[in-house]
DOFITOR-17569 format. One record per residue: residue number from 1; residue in one letter; x, y, z of N, C-alpha, C in turn. Coordinates in Angstrom, 3 decimals, always signed. Layout:
# DOFITOR-17569
> NUM/a/X/Y/Z/X/Y/Z/X/Y/Z
...
# end
This chain:
# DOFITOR-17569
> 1/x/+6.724/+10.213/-3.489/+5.690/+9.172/-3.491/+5.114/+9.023/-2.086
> 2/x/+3.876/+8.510/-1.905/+3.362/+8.247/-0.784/+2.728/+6.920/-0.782
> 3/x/+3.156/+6.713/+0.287/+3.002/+4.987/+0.539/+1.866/+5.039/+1.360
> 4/x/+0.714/+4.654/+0.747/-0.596/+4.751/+1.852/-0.571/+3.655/+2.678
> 5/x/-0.144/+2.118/+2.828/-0.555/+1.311/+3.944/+0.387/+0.935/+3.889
> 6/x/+1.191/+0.504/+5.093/+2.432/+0.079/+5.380/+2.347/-0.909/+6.490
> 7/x/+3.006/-1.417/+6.820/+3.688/-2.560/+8.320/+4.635/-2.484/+8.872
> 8/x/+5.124/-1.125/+8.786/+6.840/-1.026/+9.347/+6.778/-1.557/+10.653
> 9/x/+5.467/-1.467/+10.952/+5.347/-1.992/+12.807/+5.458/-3.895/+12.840
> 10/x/+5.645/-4.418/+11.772/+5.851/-5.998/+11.327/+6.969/-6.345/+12.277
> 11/x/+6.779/-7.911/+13.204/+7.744/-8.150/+13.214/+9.203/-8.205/+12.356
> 12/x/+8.859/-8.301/+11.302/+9.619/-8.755/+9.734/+10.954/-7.481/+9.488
> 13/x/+10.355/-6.604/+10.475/+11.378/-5.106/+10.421/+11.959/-4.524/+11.860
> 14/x/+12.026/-5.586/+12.698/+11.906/-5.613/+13.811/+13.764/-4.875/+13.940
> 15/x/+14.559/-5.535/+13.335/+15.962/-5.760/+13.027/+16.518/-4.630/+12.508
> 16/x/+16.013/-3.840/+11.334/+16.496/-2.909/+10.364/+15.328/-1.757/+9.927
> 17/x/+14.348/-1.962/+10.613/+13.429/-0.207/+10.653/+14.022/+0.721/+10.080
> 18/x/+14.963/+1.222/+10.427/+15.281/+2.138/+10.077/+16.432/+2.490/+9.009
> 19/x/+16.817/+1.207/+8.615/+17.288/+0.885/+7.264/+16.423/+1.007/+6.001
> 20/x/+15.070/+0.571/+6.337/+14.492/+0.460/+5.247/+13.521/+1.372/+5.023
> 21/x/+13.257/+2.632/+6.306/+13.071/+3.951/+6.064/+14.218/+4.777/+5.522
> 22/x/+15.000/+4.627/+5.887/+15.945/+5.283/+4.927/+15.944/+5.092/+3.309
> 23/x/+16.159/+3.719/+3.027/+15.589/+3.326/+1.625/+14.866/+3.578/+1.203
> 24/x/+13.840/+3.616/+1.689/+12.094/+4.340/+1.056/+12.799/+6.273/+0.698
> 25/x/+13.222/+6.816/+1.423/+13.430/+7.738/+1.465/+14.500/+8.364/+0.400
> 26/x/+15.376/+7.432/+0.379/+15.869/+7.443/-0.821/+15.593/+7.349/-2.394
> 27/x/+14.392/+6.480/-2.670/+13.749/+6.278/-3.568/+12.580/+7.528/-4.094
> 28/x/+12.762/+8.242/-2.992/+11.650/+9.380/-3.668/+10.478/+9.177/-2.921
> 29/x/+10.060/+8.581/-1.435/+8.833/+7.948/-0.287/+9.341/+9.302/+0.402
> 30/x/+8.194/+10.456/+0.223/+7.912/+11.525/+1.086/+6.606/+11.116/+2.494
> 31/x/+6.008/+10.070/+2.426/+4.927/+10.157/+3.386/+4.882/+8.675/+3.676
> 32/x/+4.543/+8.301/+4.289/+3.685/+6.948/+4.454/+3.270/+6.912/+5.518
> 33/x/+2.156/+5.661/+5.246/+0.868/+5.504/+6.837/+1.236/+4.178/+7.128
> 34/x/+1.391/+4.193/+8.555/+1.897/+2.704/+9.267/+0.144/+2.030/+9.807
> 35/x/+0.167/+0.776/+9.155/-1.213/+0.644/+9.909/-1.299/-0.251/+10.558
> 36/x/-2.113/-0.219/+11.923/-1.942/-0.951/+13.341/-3.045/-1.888/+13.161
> 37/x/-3.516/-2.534/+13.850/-5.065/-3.519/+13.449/-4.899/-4.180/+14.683
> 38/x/-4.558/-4.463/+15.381/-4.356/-4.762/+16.732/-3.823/-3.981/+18.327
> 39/x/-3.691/-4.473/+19.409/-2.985/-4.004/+20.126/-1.521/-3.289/+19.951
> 40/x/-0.873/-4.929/+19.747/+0.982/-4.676/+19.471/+1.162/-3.892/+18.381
> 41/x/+0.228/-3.907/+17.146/+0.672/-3.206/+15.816/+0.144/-1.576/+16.299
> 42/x/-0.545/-1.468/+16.633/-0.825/-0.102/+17.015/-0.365/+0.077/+18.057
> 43/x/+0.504/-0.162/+18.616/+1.518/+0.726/+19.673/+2.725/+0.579/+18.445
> 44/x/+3.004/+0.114/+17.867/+4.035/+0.441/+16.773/+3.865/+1.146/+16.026
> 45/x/+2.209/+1.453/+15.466/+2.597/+2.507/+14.359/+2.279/+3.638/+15.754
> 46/x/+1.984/+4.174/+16.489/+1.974/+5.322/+16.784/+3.267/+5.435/+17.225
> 47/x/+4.371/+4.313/+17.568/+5.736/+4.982/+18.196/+6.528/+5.561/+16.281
> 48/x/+6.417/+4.498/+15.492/+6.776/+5.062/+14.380/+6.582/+6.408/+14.229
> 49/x/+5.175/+6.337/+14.272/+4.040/+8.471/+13.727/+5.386/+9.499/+14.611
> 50/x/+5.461/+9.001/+15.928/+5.798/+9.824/+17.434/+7.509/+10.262/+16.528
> 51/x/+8.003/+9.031/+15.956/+9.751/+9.239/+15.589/+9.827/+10.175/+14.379
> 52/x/+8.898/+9.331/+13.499/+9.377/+9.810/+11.970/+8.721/+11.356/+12.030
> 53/x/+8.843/+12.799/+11.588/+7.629/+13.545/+10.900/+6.580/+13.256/+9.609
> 54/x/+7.649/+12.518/+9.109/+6.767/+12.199/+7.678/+6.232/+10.837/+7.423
> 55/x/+5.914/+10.060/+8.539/+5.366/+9.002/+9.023/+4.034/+9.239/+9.478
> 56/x/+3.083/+8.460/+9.299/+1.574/+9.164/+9.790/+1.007/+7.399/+10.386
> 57/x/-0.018/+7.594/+11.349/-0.606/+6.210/+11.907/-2.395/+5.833/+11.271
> 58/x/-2.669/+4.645/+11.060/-3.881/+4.068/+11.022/-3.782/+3.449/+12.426
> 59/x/-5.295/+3.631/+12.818/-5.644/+2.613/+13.674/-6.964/+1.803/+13.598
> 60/x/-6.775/+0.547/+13.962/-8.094/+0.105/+14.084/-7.600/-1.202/+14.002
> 61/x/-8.996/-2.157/+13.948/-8.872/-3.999/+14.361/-9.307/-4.412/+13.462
> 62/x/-8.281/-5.523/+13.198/-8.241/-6.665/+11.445/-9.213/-7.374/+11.947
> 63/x/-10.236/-7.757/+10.447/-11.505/-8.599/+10.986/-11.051/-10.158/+11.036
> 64/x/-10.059/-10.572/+10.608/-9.284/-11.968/+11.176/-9.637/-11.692/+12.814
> 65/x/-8.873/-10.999/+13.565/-9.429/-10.927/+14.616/-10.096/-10.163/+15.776
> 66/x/-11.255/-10.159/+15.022/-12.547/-9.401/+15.307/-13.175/-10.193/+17.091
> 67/x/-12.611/-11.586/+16.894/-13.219/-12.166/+18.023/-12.456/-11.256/+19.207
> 68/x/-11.318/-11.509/+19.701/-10.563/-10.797/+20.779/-10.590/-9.901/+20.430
> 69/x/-11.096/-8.657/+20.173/-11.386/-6.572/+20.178/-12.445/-7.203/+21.265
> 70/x/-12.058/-6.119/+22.123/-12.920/-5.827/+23.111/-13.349/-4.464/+23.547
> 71/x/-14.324/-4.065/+24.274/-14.912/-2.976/+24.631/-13.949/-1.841/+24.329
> 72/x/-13.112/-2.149/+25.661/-11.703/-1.495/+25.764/-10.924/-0.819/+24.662
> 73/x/-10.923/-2.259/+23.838/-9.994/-1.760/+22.670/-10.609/-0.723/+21.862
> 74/x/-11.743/-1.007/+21.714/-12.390/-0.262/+20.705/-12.255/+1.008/+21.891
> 75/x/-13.052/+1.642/+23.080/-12.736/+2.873/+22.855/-11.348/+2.981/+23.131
> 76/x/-9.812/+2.532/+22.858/-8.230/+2.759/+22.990/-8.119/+3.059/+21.670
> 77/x/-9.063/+3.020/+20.729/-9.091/+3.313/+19.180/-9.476/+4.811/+18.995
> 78/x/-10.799/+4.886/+20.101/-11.447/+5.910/+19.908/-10.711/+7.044/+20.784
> 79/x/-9.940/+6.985/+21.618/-8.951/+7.844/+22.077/-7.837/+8.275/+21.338
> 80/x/-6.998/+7.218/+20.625/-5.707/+7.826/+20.399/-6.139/+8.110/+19.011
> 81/x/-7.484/+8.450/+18.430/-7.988/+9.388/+17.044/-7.725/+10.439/+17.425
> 82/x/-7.634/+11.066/+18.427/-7.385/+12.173/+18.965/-5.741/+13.000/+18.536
> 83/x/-4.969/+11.989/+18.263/-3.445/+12.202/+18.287/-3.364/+13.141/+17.023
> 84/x/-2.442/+14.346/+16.575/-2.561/+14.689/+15.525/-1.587/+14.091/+14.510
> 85/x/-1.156/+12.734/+14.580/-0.662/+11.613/+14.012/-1.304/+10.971/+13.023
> 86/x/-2.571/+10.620/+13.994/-3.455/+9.381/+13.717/-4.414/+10.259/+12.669
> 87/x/-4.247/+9.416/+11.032/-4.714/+10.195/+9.973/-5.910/+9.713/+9.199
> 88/x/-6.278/+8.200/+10.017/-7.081/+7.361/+9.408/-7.679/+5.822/+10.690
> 89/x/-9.183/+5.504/+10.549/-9.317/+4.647/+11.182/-9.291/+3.137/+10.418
> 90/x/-8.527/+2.009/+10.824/-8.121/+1.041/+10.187/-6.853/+0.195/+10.151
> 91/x/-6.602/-0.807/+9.711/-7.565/-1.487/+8.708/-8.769/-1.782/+8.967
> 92/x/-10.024/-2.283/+8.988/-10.962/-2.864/+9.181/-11.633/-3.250/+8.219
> 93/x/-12.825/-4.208/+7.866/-13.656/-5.052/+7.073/-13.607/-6.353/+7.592
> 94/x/-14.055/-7.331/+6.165/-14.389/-8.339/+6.479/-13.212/-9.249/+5.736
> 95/x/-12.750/-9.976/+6.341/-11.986/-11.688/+5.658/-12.322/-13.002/+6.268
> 96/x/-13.032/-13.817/+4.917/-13.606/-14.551/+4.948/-12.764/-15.635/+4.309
> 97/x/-11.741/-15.835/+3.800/-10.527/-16.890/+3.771/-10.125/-17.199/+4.946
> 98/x/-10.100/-16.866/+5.860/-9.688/-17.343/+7.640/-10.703/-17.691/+8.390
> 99/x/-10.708/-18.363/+9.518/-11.917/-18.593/+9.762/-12.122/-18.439/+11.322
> 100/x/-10.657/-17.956/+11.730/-10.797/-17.559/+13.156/-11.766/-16.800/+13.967
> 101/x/-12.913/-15.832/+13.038/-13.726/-14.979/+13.949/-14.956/-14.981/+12.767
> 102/x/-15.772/-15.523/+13.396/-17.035/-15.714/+12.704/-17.930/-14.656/+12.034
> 103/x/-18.599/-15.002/+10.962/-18.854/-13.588/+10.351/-19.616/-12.680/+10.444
> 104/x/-20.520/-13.444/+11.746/-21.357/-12.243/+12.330/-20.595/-11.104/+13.296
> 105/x/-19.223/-11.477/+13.733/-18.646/-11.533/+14.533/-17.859/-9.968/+14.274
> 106/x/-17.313/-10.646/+12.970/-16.531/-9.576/+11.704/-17.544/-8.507/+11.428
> 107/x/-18.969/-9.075/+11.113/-19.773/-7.698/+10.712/-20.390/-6.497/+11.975
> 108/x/-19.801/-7.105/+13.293/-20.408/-6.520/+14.132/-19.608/-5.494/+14.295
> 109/x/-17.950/-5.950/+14.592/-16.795/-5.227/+14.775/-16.309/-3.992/+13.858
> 110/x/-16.824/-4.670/+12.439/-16.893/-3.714/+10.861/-17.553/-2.401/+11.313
> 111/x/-18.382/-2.618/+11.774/-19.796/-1.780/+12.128/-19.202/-0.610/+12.918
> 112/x/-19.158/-1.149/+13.894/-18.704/-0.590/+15.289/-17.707/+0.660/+14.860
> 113/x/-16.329/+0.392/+14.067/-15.282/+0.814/+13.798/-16.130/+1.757/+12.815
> 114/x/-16.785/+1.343/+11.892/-17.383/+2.667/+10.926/-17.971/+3.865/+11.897
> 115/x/-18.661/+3.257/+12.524/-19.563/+4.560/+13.578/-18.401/+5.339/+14.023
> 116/x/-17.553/+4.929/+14.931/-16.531/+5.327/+15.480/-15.639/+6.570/+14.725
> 117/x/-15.612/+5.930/+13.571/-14.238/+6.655/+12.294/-15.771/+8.101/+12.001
> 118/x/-17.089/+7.481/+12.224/-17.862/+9.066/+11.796/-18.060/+10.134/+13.213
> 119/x/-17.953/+9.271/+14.413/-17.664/+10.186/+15.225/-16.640/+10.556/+15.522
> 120/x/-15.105/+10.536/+15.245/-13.929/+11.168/+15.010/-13.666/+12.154/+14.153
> 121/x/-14.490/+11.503/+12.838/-14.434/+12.355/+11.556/-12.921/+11.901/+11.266
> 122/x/-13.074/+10.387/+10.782/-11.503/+10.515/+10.495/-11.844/+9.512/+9.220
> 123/x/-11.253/+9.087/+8.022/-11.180/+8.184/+6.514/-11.225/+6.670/+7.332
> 124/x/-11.466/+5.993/+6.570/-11.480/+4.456/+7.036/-11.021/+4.052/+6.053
> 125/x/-10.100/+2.755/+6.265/-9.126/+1.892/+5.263/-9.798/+0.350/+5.779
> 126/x/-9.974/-0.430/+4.269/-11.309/-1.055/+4.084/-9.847/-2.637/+3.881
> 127/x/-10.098/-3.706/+4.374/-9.614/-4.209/+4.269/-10.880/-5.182/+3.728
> 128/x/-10.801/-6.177/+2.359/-11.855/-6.810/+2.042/-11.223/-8.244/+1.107
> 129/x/-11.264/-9.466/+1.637/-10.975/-10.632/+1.193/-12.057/-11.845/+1.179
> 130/x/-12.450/-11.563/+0.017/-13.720/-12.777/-1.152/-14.688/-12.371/+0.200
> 131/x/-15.218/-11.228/+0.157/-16.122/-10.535/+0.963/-16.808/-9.306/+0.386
> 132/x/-16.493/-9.191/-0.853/-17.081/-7.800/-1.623/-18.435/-7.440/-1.137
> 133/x/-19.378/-8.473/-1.417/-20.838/-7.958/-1.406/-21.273/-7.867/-0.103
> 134/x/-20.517/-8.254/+0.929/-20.802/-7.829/+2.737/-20.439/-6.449/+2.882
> 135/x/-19.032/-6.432/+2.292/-18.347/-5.063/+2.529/-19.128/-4.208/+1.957
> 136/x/-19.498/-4.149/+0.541/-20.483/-3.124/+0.346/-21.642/-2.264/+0.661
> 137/x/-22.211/-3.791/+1.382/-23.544/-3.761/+1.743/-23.411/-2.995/+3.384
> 138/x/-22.172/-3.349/+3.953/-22.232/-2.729/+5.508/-21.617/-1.020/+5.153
> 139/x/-20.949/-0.908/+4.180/-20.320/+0.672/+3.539/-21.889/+1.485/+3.609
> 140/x/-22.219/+0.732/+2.506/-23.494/+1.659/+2.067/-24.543/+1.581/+3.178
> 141/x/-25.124/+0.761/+3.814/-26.115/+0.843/+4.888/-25.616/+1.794/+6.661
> 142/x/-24.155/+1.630/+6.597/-23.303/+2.440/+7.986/-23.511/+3.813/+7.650
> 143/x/-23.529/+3.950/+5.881/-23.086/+5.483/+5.728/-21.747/+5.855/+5.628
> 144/x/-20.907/+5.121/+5.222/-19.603/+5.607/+5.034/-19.348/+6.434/+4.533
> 145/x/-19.946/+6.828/+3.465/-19.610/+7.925/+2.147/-19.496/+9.132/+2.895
> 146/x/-19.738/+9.043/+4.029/-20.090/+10.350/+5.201/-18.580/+10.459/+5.320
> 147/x/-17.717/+9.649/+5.682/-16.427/+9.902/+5.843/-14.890/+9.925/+4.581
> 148/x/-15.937/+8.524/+4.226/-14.864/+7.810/+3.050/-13.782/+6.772/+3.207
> 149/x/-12.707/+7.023/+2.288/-12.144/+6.343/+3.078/-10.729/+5.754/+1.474
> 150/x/-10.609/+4.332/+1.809/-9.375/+3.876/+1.304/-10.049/+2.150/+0.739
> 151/x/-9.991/+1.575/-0.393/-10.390/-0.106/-0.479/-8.943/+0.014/-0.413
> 152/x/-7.894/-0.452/+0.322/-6.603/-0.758/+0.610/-6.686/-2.171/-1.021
> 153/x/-5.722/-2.027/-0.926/-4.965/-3.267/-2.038/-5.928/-3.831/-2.892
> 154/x/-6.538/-2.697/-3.603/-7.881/-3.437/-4.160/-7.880/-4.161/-5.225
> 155/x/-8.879/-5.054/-5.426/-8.171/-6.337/-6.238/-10.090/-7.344/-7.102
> 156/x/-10.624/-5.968/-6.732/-11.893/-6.484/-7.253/-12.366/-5.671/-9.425
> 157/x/-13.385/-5.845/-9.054/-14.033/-5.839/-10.597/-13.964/-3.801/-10.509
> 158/x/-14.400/-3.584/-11.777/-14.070/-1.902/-12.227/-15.507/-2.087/-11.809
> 159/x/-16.799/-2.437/-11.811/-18.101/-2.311/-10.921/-17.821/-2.140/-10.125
> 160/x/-17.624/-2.928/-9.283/-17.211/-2.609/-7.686/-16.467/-1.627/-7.338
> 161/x/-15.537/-1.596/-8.288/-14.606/+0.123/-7.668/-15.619/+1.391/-8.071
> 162/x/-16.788/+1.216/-9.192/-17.307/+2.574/-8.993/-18.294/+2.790/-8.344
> 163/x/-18.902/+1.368/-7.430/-19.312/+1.335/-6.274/-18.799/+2.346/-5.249
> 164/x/-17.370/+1.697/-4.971/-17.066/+2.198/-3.924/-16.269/+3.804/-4.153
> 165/x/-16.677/+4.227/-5.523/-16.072/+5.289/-5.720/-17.213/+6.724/-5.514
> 166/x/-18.475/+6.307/-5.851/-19.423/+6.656/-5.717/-20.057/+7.033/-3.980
> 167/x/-18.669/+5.989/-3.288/-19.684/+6.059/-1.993/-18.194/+7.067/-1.057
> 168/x/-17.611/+7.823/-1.907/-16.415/+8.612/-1.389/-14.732/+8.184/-0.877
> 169/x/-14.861/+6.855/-1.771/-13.845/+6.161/-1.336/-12.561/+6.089/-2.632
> 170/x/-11.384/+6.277/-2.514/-10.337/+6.367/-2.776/-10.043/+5.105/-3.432
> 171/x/-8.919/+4.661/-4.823/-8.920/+3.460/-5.122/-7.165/+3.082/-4.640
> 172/x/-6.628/+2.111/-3.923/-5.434/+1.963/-3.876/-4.720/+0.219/-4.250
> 173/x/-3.932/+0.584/-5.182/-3.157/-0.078/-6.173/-1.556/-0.950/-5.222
> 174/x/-1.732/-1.858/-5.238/-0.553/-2.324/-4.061/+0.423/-3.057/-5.116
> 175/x/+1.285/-4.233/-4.787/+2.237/-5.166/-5.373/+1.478/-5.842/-6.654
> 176/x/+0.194/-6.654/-6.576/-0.608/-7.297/-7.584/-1.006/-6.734/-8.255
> 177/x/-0.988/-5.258/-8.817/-1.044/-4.808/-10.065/+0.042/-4.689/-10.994
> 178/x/+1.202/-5.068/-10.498/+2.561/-5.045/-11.794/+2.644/-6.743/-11.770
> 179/x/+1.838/-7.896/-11.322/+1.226/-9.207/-11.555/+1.451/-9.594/-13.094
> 180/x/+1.833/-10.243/-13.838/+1.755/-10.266/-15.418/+0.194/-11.466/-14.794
> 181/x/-0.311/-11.697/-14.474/-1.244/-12.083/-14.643/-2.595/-11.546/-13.547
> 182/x/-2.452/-10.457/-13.441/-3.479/-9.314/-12.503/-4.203/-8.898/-13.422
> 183/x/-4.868/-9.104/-13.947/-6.028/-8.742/-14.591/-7.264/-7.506/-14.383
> 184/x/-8.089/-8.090/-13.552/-8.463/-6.913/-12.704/-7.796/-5.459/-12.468
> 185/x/-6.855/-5.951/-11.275/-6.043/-4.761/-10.908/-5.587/-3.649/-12.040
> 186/x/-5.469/-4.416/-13.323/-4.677/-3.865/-14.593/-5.675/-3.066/-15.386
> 187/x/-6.971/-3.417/-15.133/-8.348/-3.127/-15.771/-8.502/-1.571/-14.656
> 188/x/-8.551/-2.238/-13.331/-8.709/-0.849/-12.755/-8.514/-0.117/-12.474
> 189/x/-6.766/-0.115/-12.922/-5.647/+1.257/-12.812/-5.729/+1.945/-14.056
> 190/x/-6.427/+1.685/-15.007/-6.897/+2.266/-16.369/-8.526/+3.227/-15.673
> 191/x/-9.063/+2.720/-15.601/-10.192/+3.208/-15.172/-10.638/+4.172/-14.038
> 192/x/-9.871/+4.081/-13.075/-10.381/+5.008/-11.867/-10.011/+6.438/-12.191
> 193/x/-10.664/+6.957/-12.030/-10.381/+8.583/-12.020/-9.005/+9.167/-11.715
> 194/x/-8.487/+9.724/-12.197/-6.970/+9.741/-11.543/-6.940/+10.948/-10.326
> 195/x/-8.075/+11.399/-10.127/-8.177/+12.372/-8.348/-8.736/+11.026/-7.369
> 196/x/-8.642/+9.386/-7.693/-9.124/+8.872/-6.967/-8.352/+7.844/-6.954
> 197/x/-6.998/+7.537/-7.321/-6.187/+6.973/-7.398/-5.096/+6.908/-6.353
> 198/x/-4.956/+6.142/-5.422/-3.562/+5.908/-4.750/-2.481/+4.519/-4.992
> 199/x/-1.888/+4.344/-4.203/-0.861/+3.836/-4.429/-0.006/+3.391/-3.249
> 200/x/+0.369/+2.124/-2.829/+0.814/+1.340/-1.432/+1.484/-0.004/-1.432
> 201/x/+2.021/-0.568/-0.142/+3.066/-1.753/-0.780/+2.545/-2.805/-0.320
> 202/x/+1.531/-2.535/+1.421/+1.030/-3.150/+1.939/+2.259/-4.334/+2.551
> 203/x/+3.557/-3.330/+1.986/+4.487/-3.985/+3.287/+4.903/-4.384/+4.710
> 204/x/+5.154/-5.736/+5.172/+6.482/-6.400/+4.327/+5.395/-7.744/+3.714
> 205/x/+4.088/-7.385/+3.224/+3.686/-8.268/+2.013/+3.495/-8.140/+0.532
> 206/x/+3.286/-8.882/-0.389/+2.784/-8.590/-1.553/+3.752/-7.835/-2.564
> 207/x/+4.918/-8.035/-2.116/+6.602/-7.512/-3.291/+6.071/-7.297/-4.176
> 208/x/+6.092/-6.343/-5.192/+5.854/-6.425/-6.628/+6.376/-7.162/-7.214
> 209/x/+6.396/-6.825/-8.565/+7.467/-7.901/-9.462/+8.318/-6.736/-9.931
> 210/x/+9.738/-6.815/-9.863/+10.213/-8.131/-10.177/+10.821/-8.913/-8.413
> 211/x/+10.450/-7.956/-7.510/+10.644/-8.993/-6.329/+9.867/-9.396/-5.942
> 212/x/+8.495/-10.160/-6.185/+7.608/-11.188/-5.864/+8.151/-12.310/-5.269
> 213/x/+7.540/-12.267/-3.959/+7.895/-13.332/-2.965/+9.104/-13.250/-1.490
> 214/x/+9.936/-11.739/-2.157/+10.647/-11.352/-1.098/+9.517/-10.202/-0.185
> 215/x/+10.711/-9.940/+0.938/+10.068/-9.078/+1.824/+9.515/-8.190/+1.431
> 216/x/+8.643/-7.142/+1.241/+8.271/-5.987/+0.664/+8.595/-4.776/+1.141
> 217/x/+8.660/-3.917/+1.200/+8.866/-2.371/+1.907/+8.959/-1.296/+0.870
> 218/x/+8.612/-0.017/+1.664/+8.162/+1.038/+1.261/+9.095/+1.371/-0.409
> 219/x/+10.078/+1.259/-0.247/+10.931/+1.833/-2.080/+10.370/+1.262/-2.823
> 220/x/+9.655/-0.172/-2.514/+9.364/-0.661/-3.508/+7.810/-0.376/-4.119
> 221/x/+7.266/+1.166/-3.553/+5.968/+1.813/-4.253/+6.163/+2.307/-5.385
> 222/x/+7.771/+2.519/-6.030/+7.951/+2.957/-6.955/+7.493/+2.258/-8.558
> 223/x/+7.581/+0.582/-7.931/+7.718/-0.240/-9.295/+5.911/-0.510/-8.950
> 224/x/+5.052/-0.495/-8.074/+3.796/-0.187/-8.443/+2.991/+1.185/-9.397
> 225/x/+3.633/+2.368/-8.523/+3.899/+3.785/-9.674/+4.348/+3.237/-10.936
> 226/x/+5.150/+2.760/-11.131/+5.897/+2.705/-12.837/+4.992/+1.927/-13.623
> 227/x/+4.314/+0.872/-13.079/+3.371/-0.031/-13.674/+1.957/+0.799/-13.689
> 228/x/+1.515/+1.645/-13.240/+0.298/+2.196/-13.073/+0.305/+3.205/-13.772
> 229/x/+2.073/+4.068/-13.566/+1.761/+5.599/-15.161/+1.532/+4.809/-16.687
> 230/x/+2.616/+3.381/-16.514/+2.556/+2.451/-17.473/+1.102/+2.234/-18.367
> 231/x/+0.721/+1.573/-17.286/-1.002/+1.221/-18.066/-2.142/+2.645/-18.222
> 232/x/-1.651/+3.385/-17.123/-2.367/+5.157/-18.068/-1.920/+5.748/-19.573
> 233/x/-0.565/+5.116/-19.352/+0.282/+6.216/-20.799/+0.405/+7.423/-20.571
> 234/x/+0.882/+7.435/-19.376/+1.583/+8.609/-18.891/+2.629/+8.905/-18.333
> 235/x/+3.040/+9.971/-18.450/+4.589/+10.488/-17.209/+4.598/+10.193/-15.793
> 236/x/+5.817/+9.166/-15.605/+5.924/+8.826/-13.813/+5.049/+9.884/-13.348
> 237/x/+6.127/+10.796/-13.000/+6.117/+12.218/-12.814/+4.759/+12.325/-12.277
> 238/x/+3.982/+12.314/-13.064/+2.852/+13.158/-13.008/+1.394/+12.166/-12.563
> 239/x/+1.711/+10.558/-12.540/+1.031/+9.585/-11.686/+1.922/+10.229/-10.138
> 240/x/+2.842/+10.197/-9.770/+3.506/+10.712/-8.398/+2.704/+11.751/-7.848
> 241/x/+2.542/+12.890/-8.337/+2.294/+13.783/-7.986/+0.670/+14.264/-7.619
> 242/x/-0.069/+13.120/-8.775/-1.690/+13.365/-8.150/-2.018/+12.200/-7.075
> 243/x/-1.246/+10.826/-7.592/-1.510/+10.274/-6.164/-0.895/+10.739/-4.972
> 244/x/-0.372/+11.684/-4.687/+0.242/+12.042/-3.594/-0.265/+13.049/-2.719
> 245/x/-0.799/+14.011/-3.993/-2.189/+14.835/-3.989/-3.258/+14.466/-3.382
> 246/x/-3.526/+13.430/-3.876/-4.598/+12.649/-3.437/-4.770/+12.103/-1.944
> 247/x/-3.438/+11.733/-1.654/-3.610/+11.055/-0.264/-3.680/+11.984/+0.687
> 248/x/-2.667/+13.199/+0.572/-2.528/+14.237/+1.300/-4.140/+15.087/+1.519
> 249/x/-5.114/+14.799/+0.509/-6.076/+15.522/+0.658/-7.340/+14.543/+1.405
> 250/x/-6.647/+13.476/+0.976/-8.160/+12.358/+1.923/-7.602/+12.100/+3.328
> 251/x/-5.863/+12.381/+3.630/-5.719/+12.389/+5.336/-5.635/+13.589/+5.622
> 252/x/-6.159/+14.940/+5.054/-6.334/+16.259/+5.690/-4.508/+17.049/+6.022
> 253/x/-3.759/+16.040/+5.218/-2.404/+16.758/+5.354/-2.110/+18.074/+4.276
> 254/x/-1.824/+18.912/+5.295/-1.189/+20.333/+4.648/+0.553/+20.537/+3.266
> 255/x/+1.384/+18.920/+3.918/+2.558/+19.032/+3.510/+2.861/+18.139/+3.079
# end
């Protein structure tokens, strides 16, 4: 399995890292992407990328806080794309439930990071909260489809995913699709193409069920997989193996 967005760089794993890579690993977690969105988180996932082999890094700045990215940071983004680690630019988008960085603020930073991820030539991972029709509108007008990319933990309408499927972007399925009351999510793990399908824990948040509300981490991509071959009517097996396919081919990995 491959765990596309992760937090191993979380304080929350500060203690047992490497307990709960082992666990993932045990469970059948051949890959996962640690993703940074700040300073401190991105010096964690690249020391993670640097330890693990089968560990890979995102980088880029959460639009919560879009206000403090500065010049700097942004090109410290645009440098360590360079790493042959670093497999993706992100998280980035817009969240509009917080209100710490204003939303011209968020759409400027959004921006910025898209250009960036097309002059690297690297996927972008779309972080988007009760912000759909901004996010779309800055995807499609930046030109994303040029790169593509990831709607991380997506949680919108089957329109909107063939929006963003249309514009070269990947669909990924986190904890709130094995939800007995996820609706959506349940609608759009039926529907997406299965070469456009991934799969993530967005740990240490968003536990599936039946551990909803505890810590989250990587083993537990399995009981998102089981709920997703579930609502296809298909063999684990063989949901494992194209989302894995899948990720390996939108971060340019050989193995």
């Amino acid at each position: 399995m491959f765990d596309t967005h992760t937090h191993l760089n979380a304080e929350q794993f500060q203690e047992d890292v490497e307990a709960v890579i082992q666990r993932a690993q045990d469970e059948g977690v051949t890959h996962m992407v640690v993703v940074g969105f700040d300073r401190p988180t991105i010096t964690g996932a690249m020391k993670l990328a640097d330890t693990y082999d089968f560990i890979y890094a995102a980088v880029g700045w959460h639009p919560v806080d879009a206000i403090d990215m500065t010049e700097e940071d942004l090109q410290w983004i645009e440098d360590l794309a360079a790493h042959p680690k670093v497999v993706a630019i992100g998280e980035m988008g817009l969240d509009y439930h917080w209100d710490k960085s204003p939303h011209d603020v968020q759409k400027r930073v959004f921006r910025q990071q898209i250009q960036l991820a097309k002059r690297v030539k690297l996927p972008i991972i779309i972080h988007n909260r009760e912000a759909t029709q901004d996010v779309v509108d800055i995807l499609r007008s930046e030109g994303a489809a040029e790169v593509g990319g990831i709607m991380h933990c997506y949680s919108g309408s089957v329109e909107v995913a063939q929006e963003c499927l249309d514009m070269n972007f990947y669909i990924s399925l986190g904890g709130p699709v094995t939800f007995k009351n996820a609706k959506k999510p349940k609608e759009v793990a039926k529907e997406v193409p299965l070469d456009r399908l991934l799969i993530e824990t967005d740990c240490p948040y968003l536990a599936p069920h039946p551990l909803r509300g505890k810590r989250n981490e990587p083993a537990y991509v399995k009981y998102v997989a089981e709920t997703v071959a579930e609502l296809r009517e298909m063999p684990l097996e063989e949901l494992i193996e194209h989302t894995t396919a899948n990720a390996k081919r939108l971060f340019g990995l050989q193995t």
